[in-house]
C-alpha positions as CSV (number, residue, x, y, z in Angstrom):
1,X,35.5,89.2,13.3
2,X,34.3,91.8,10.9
3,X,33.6,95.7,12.4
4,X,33.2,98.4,10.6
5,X,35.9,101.0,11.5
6,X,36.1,104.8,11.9
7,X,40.0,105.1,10.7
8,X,39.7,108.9,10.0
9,X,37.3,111.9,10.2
10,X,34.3,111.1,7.7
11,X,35.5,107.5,6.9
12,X,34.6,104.2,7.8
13,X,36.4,100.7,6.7
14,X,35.3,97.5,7.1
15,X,38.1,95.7,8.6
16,X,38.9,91.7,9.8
17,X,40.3,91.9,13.5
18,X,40.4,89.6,16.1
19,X,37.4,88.8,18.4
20,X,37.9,89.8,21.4
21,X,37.7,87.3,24.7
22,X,35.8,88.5,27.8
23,X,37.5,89.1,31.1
24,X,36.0,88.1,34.7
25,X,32.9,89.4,34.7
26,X,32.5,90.3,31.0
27,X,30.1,88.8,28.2
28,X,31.0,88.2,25.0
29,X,28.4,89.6,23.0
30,X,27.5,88.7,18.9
31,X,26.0,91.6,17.9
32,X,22.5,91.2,16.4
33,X,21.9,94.6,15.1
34,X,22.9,98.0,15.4
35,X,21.5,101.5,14.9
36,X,23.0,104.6,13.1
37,X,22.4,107.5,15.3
38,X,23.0,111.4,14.7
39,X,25.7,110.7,17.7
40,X,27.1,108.2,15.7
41,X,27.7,111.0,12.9
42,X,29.2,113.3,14.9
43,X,31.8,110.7,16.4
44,X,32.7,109.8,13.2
45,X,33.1,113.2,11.9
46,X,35.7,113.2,14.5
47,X,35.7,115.2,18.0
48,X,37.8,115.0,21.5
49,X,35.8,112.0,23.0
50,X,37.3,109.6,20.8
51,X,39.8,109.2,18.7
52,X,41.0,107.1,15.8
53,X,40.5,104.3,15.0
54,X,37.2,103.4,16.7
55,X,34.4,101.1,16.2
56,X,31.0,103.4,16.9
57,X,27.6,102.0,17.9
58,X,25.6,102.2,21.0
59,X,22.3,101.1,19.9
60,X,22.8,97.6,19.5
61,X,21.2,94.1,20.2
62,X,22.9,91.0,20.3
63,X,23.1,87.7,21.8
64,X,25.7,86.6,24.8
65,X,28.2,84.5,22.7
66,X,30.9,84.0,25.5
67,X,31.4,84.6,29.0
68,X,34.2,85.4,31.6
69,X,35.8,83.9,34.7
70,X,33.6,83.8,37.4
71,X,30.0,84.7,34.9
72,X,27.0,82.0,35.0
73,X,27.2,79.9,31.8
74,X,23.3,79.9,31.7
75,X,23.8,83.2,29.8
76,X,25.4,81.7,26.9
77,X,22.6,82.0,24.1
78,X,20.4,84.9,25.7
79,X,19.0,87.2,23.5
80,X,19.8,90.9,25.7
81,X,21.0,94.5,25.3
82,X,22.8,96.6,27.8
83,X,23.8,100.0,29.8
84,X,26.6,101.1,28.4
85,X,28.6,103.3,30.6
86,X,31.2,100.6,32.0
87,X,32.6,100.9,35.3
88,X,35.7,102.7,34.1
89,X,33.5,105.3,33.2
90,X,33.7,104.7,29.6
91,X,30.9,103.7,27.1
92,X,30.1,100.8,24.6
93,X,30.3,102.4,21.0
94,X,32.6,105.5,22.4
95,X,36.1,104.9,24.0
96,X,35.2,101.1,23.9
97,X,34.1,99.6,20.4
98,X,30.7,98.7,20.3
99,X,28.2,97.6,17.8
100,X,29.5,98.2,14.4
101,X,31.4,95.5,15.3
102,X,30.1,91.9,14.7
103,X,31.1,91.4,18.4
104,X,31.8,93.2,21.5
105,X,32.5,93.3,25.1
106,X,30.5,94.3,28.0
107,X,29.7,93.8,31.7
108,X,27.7,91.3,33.1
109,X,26.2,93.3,35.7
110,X,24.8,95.7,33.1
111,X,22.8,93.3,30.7
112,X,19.6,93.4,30.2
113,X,18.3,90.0,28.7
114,X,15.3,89.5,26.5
115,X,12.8,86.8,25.5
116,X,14.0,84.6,22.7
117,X,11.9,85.6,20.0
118,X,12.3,89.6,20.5
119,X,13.6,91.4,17.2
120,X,17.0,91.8,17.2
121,X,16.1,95.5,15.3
122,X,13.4,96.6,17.3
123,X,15.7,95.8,20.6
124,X,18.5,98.4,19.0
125,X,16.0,101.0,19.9
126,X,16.0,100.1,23.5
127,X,18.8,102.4,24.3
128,X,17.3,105.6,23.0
129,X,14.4,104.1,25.0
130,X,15.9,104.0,27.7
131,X,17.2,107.8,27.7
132,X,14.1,109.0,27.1
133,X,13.0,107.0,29.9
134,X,15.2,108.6,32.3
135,X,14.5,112.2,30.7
136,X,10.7,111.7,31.8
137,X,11.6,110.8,35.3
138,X,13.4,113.5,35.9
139,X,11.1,115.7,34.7
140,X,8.2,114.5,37.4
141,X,4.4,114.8,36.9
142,X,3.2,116.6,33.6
143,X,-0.1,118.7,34.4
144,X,-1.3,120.5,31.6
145,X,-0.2,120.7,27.6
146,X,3.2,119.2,26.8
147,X,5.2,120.8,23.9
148,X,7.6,118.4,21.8
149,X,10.4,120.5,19.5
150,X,11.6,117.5,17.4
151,X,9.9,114.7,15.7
152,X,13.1,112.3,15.9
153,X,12.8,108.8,17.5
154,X,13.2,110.7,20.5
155,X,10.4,112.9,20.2
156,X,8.4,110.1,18.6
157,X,8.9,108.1,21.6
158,X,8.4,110.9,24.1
159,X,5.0,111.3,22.4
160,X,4.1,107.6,22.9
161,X,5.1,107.5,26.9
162,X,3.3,110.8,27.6
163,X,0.4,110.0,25.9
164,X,0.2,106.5,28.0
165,X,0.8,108.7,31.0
166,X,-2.9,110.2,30.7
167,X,-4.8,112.3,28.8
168,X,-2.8,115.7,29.0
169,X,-2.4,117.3,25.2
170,X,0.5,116.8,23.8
171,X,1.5,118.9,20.5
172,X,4.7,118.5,18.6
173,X,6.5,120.9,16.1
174,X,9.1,118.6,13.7
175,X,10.0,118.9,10.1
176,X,8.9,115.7,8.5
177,X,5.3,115.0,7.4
178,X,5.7,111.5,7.9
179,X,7.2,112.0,11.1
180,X,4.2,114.0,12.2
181,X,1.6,111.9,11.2
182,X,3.3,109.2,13.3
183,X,2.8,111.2,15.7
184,X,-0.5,111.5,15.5
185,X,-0.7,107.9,15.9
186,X,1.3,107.4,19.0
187,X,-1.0,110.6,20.7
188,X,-0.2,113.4,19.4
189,X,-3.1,116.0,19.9
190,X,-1.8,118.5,17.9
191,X,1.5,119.2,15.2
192,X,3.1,121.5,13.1
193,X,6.1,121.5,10.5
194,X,8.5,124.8,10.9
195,X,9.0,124.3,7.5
196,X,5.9,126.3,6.8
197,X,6.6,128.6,9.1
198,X,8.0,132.1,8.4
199,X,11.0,133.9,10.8
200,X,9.1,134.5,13.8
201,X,8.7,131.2,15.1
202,X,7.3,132.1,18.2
203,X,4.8,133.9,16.4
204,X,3.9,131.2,14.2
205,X,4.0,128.4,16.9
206,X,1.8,130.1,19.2
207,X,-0.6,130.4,15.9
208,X,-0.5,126.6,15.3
209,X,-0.3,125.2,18.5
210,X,-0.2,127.6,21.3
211,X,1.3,129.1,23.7
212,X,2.0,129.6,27.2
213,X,3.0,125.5,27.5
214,X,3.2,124.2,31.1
215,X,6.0,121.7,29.8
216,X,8.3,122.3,26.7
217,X,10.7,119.5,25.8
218,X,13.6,120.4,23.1
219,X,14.3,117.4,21.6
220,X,15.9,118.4,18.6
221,X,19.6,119.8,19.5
222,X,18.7,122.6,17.7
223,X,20.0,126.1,19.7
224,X,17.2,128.2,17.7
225,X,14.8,125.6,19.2
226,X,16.0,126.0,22.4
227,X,15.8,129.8,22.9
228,X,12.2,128.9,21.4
229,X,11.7,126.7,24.1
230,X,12.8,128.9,26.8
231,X,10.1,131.7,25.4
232,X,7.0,129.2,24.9
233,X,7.1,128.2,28.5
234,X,4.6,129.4,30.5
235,X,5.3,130.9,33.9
236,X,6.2,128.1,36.2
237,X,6.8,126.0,33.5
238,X,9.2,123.2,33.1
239,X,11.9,123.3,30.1
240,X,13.5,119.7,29.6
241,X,16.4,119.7,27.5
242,X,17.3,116.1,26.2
243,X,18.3,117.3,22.6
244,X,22.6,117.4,21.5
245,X,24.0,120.6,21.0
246,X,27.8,119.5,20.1
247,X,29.5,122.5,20.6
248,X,26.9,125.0,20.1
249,X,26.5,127.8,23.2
250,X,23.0,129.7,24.5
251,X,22.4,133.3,24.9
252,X,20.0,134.6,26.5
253,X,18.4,136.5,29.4
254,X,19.4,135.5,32.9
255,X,16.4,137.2,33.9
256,X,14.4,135.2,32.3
257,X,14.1,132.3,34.6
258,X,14.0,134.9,37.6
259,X,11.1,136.5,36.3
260,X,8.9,133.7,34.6
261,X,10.4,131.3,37.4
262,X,10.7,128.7,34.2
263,X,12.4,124.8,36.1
264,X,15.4,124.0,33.4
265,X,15.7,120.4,33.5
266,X,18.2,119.0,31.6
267,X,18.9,115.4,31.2
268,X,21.8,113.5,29.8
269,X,22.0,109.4,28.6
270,X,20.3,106.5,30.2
271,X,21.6,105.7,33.7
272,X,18.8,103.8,36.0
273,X,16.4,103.6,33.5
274,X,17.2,100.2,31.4
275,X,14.9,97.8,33.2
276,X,11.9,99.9,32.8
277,X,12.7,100.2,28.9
278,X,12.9,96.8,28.9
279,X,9.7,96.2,30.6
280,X,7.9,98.9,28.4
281,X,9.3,97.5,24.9
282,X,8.7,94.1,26.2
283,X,5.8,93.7,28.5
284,X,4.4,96.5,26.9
285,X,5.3,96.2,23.4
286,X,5.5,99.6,23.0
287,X,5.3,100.2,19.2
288,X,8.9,100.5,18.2
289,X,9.0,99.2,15.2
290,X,6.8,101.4,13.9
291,X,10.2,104.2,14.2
292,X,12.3,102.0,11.7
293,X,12.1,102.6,8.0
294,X,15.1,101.0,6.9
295,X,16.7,97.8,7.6
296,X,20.3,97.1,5.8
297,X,22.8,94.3,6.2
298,X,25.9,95.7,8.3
299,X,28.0,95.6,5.0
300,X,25.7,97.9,3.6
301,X,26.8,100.2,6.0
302,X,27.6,103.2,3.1
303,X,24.1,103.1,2.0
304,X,22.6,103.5,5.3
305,X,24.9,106.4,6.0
306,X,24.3,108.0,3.4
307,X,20.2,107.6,3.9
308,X,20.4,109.0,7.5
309,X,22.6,111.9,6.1
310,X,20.3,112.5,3.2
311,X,17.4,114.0,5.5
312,X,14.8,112.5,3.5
313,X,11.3,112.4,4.6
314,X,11.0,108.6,4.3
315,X,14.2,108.2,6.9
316,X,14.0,108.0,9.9
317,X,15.5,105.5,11.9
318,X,18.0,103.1,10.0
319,X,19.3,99.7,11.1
320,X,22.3,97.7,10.3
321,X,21.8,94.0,10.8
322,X,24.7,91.6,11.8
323,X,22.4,88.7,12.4
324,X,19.1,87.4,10.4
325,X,15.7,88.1,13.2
């Protein structure tokens, strides 16, 4: 099999290895295609989680190609995608390879199949679907305006749940024009770009979009956003926190959330919320494709690096097909 390798900090082979064979109670999956997430970046920029080499990719699609001892045969052929935390703890396209490779292993009991004729691109989206997902369940019932900080896929599809949720306004501050008008389109009532705005973003946020927000979600891993966010909650407001900070640590008052009695909710991956995903890209057909701007062969993997490191305004989500839709 081909998979595209992480053999160093910064640098990525494509390499023949041997397929792997599922285990009992393991699939055998052919990747179908795979997306390049800032995660992935950060992996392969090298950190503690993993080391080298390593084959990245958690947002990925595929078909079930092979199956284990003891797994029903009916599944050979099924279009699916799946959890990826394994039951060792580990995840699918961290400590175990995952869908930069033209195949991969994972557990039966976490697939998630699909009808026949879904995209194999649109279904790589699933798993940020899925986290955001379980970031809106734990953050309850929404009553009044809903502030987004980040117009990423995340917030873009944060944006397109809530405003299916009801008829709450939702405003979003993000960087990208294009981004923005998106979300418009998915329900956006309101949005701003920071890059217009001058040093005192709370200033300038309250004059764009308000203030005093009964929910703020900081979607963005950016710490400035998220000492914004804890100042543009209102009092008894909820903060949730969904956004990747790497290494990066807070300051700020511990007073704060005594006084303004702000609810921190953070949330972290996708556990317990794949089949509802499924059921909302599926059933649903919640707009997903609309998110992808770029779709590239997996051996064109440089190129769609380099486009999601670029920060262009016409990026923003990249996929890397192993197999034709």
């Amino acid at each position: 099999m081909r998979a595209i390798v992480n053999t160093a900090p910064g640098q990525l082979e494509l390499r023949e290895l041997p397929t792997p064979s599922p285990a009992a109670g393991q699939v055998l999956i052919r990747t179908g295609a795979v997306g390049i997430c800032a995660t992935d970046l950060e992996m392969i920029g090298g950190w503690e989680r993993t080391g080298f080499p390593a084959i990245p990719g958690h947002e990925w699609s595929g078909t079930i190609d092979a199956v284990g001892p003891g797994v029903d045969e009916a599944l050979l052929g099924r279009r699916c995608v799946a959890e990826n935390v394994l039951a060792d703890g580990r995840e699918v396209g961290f400590e175990h390879p995952g869908g930069y490779g033209e195949y991969l292993l994972t557990e039966v009991a976490n697939v998630q199949p699909l009808p026949d004729d879904y995209s194999f691109a649109t279904a790589a989206l699933i798993e940020p679907l899925a986290v955001t997902v379980r970031a809106l369940n734990r953050l309850g019932p929404v009553e009044g305006t809903t502030l987004i900080l980040g117009d990423g896929p995340i917030g873009l599809m944060l944006t397109m749940l809530l405003a299916r949720r009801g008829s709450a306004p939702i405003a979003i501050l993000g960087g990208r024009e294009a981004r923005l008008a998106l979300a418009t389109e998915f329900g956006a009532s309101s949005t701003a770009n920071y890059h217009t705005m001058g040093d005192d973003l709370l200033a300038e946020v309250g004059r764009s979009l308000g203030s005093d927000f009964a929910v703020v979600i900081e979607a963005s891993g950016s710490p400035r956003a998220f000492h914004a966010a804890l100042e543009l909650a209102a009092h008894e407001g909820k903060m949730l926190m969904l956004g990747d900070y790497s290494t990066a640590r807070a300051e700020f008052p511990l007073t704060h959330f005594l006084q303004r009695e702000v609810v921190l909710i953070p949330t972290n991956a996708s556990a317990g919320a794949w089949t509802e995903a499924v059921r909302l890209a599926v059933e649903d057909a919640l707009p997903l494709d609309r998110l992808i701007t770029h779709r590239l062969p997996a051996d064109r993997f440089e190129e769609g690096m380099d486009l999601v490191r670029s920060r262009r305004g016409d990026v923003l989500k990249v996929i890397l097909e192993w197999q034709a839709d």
